[in-house]
C-alpha positions in Angstrom: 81.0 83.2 167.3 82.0 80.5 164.7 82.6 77.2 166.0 86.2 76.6 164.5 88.7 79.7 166.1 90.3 81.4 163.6 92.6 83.6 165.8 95.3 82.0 167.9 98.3 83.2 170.0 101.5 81.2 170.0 100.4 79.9 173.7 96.9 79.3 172.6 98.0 77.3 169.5 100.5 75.3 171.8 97.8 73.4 173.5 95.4 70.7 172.2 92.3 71.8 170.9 88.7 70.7 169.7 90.2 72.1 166.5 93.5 69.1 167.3 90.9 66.1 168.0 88.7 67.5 165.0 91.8 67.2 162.1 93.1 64.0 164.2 89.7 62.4 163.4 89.7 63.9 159.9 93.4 63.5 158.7 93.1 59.2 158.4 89.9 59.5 157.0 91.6 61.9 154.2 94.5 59.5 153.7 92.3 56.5 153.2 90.0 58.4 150.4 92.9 59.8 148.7 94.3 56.2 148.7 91.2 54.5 147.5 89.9 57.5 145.1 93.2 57.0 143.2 93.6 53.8 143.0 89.5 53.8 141.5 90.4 56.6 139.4 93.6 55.0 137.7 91.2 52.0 137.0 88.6 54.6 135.4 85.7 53.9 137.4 83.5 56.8 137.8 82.9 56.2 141.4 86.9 56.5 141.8 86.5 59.8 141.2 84.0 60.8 143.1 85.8 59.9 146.2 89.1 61.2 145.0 87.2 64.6 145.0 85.6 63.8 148.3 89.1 63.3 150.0 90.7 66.4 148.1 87.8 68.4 149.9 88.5 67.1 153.5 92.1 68.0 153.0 91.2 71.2 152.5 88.8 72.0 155.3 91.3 70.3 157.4 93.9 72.5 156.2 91.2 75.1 156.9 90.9 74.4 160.0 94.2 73.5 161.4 97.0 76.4 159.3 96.0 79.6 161.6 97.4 77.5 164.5 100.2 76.1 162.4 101.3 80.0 161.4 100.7 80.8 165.2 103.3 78.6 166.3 105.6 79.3 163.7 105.7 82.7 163.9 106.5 82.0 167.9 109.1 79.9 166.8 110.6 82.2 164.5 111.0 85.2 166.8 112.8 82.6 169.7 115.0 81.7 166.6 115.7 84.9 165.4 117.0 85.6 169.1 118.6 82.8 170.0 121.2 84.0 166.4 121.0 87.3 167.8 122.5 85.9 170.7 124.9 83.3 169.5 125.9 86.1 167.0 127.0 88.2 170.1 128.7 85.1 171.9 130.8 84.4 168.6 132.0 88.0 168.6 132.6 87.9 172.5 130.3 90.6 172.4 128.4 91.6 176.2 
């Protein structure tokens, strides 16, 4: 069993996670390399650099990690949508 879940249902996904606290501890951490790793970089220092790549690779395990819950939810979301239009579709034609 891997430690991150992959697999999520929509009521699953809803509710806060390890997988939540993990990208809530990750996400500032990203912001604040990407920041600094461009600002470095646009000034040509090699070091710049090498935390501009360190950031782009926590934003992707952090995408990594948090999207199959994201796509969990929306899918939810856009069956309840797709009924509620069903729905108001009927009311509009004063449909039963």
């Amino acid at each position: 069993m891997s430690w991150i879940k992959r697999e999520w249902t929509a009521a699953e996904a809803d509710r806060w996670t390890k997988e939540d606290y993990l990208v809530f501890v990750i996400s500032p951490i990203v912001y604040l390399l990407l920041a600094v790793g461009t600002a470095l970089s646009l000034l040509l220092l090699w070091y710049g650099w090498v935390i501009l790549g360190a950031g782009v690779v926590l934003l992707l395990v952090m995408i990594w990690i948090i999207d199959p819950k994201l796509k969990a939810i929306s899918g939810d979301y856009e069956m309840k949508q797709k009924k509620y239009l069903e729905d108001l579709e009927k009311i509009v034609r004063w449909e039963e």
